[in-house]
C-alpha positions in Angstrom: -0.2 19.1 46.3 0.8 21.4 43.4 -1.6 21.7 40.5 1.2 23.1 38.2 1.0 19.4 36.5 -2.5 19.8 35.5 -2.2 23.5 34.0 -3.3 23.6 30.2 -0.1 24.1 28.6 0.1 27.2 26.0 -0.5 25.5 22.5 2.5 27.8 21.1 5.4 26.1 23.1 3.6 22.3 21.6 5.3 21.1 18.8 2.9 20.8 15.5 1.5 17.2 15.6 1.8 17.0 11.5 5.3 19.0 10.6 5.6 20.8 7.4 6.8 18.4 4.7 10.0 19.1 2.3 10.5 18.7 -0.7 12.0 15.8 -0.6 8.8 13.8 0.3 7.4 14.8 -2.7 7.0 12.1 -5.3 6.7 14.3 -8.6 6.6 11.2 -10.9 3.4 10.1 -12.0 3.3 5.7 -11.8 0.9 4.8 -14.2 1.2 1.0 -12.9 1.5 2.2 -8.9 -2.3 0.3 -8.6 -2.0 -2.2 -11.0 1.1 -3.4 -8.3 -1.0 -3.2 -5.5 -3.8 -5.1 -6.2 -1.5 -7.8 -7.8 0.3 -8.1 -4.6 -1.1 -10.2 -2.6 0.0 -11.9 0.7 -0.2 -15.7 0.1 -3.3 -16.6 2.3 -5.4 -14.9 0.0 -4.7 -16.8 -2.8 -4.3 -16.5 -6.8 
């Protein structure tokens, strides 16, 4: 039996597990009412 499958593989040819982000993902707007919304939204079994 080979024990090629068990070799430690070299951490360079491993894809990052978190990749860089872009600009893109950025949210550069500040939402002043981004809580409030949260904790006013609710699912229904929790009640009012």
């Amino acid at each position: 039996m080979s024990d090629d499958k068990n070799k430690i593989q070299d951490n360079a040819s491993q894809a990052p597990l978190l990749p860089k982000i872009t600009n893109d993902e950025i949210d550069l707007e500040v939402d002043e009412k981004r809580d409030d919304e949260i904790k006013a939204d609710r699912p229904p079994h929790h009640g009012g």
